[in-house]
Residue, then its C-alpha position, 0 to 999 in steps of 0.5 A: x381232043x383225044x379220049x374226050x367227048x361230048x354227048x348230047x341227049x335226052x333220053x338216058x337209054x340212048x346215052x348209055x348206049x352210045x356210052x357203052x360204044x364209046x368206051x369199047x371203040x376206045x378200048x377201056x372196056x376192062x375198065x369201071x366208070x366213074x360217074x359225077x352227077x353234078x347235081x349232087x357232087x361238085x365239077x371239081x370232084x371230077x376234075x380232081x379224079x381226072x388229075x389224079x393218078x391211080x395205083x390201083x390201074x392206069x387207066x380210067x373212064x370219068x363220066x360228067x353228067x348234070x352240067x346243063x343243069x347246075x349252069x341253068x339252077x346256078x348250084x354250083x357257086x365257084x362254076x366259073x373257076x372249075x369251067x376254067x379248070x375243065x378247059x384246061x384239062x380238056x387241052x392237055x388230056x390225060x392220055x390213059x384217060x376217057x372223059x365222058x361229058x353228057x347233057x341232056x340238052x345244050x344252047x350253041x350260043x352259050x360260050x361254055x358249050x362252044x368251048x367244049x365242043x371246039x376241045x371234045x368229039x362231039x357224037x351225034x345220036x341217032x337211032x332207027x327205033x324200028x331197026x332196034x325193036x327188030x334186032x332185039x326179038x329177032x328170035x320171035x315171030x311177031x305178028x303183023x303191025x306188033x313193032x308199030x303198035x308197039x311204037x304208037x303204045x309206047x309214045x315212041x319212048x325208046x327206053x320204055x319200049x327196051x324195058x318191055x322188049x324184055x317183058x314180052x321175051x320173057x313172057x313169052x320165052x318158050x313159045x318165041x311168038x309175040x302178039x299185039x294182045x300181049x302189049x295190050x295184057x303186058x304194056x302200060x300205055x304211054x301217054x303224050x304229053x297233056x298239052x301236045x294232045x290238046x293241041x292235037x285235039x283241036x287240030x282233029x277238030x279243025x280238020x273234022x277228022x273224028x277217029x283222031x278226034x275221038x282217039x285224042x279226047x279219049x287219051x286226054x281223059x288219063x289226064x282229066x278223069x273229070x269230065x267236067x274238068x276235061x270240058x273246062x280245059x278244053x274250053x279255055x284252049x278255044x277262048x286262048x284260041x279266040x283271043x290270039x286270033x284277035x291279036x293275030x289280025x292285028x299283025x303281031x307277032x308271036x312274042x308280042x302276042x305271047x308278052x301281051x297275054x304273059x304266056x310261052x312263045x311256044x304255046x303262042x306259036x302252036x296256037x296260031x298253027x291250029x287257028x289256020x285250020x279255022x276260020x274266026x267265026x268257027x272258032x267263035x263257034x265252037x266256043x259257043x258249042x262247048x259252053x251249050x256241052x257246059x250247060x247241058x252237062x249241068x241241067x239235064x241227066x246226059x253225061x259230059x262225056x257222052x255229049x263231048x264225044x257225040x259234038x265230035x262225032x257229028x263234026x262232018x254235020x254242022 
């Protein structure tokens, strides 16, 4: 296993990162890395680069990126005989040699990813955001709740977060003070996937909870411009709720429900997470509530937005 690793990441930042301690923990730090993105070289360039001795230095750092993604697109036709041949290496390394493979997610039950973990060091990734964004403006005074907000503003997206780091502290570079108005002039705010706010969303709701109601349908709007449109999905997430919920008190399972209304496992469970909030006749209602939002959006002058959000903000009423 010496000089091989194997990393396990979905978020570049973090792997490079990790890449860069590798390569000084082992001492080939005066050494260029050679990166093969399978995507768009084969598995057998790479090996071929590691079985092959180099006049020009001894040593060299071999990076492998991509292979969860040709093994689940199947891109590379002769994989089985090049996965042959990485074993092989893997078992008789190279010593002047540091081979780097990284994935951005692997399944244990595959037998390529046991085998490469039983003949790799496996390195784990963990990072303490907070710690980071501390170590990197030490040199600022920040204002109070500014590495939080930052955080929340960010949607915990680290390699965002460490590329506006950099435009704060150049921002301000002469003063070294940073305020919660400079994110708020300087940052883009990063949005949550659209399909974890709405289930966010109808949890609010279901707990009644109007701030993060409110916060969540307001975010939901980056994605949906349209009211209208917004109205309408959120509409068919209560009547997928309304359904599953049938299904539900019929004792079936999450597969069975997700095979009888040909949708995600995942999505399924989720739903049937948020339907513990509600009872069926709440959901029932608020299916009825959103249809008389359709209707009165369509027959009088009053925007939908505005009646989604006074619905919201009477939650604690009906």
């Amino acid at each position: 296993m010496a000089n091989n690793y194997f990393l396990e990441n979905e978020d570049n930042f973090l792997i490079e990162e990790k890449i860069k301690e590798i390569i000084n923990k082992e001492k080939f730090a005066d050494v260029i890395p050679t990166t093969y993105d399978l995507e768009l070289t084969s598995l057998e360039n790479a090996l071929e680069d590691l079985d092959t001795y180099s006049f020009l230095t001894s040593k060299k750092v071999i990076i492998i990126r991509g292979l969860d993604k040709i093994i689940k697109k199947n891109l590379d036709y002769d994989i089985d005989s090049s996965l042959d041949h990485l074993y092989k290496y893997l078992k008789d390394p190279v010593e002047d040699n540091l081979l780097i493979i990284r994935v951005n997610k692997s399944d244990n039950k595959q037998t390529m990813y046991k085998k490469l973990k039983s003949l790799c060091t496996v390195e784990e990734i963990k990072v303490d955001i907070k710690e980071q964004i501390e170590n990197k403006l030490k040199d600022y005074k920040l204002e109070k709740r500014f590495i939080d907000y930052l955080l929340e503003y960010c949607n915990n997206d680290i390699t965002k977060i460490s590329n506006e780091i950099e435009k704060l502290k150049n921002y301000r570079l002469e003063e070294k003070e940073l305020t919660i108005k400079d994110i708020d002039d300087l940052v883009t705010k990063e949005y949550g996937d659209s399909k974890t706010l709405f289930f966010n969303f109808l949890e609010y709701v279901g707990k009644k909870d109007i701030e993060n109601a409110l916060k969540t349908y307001r975010e939901l709007k980056n994605y949906d411009a349209n009211d209208l449109g917004l109205l309408t999905s959120i509409s068919n997430q209560v009547r997928m709720m309304y359904t599953v919920n049938i299904y539900e008190r019929k004792n079936n399972s999450n597969d069975e429900i997700a095979k009888k209304l040909n949708a995600n496992p995942y999505r399924i469970k989720k739903i049937r997470e948020i339907n513990s909030l509600y009872s069926p006749k709440e959901i029932r209602e608020l299916m009825i509530k959103l249809e008389e939002i359709d209707l009165k959006s369509k027959s009088t002058d009053e925007s939908t937005n505005s009646l989604i959000e006074n619905f919201i903000i009477n939650l604690k009423k009906d």
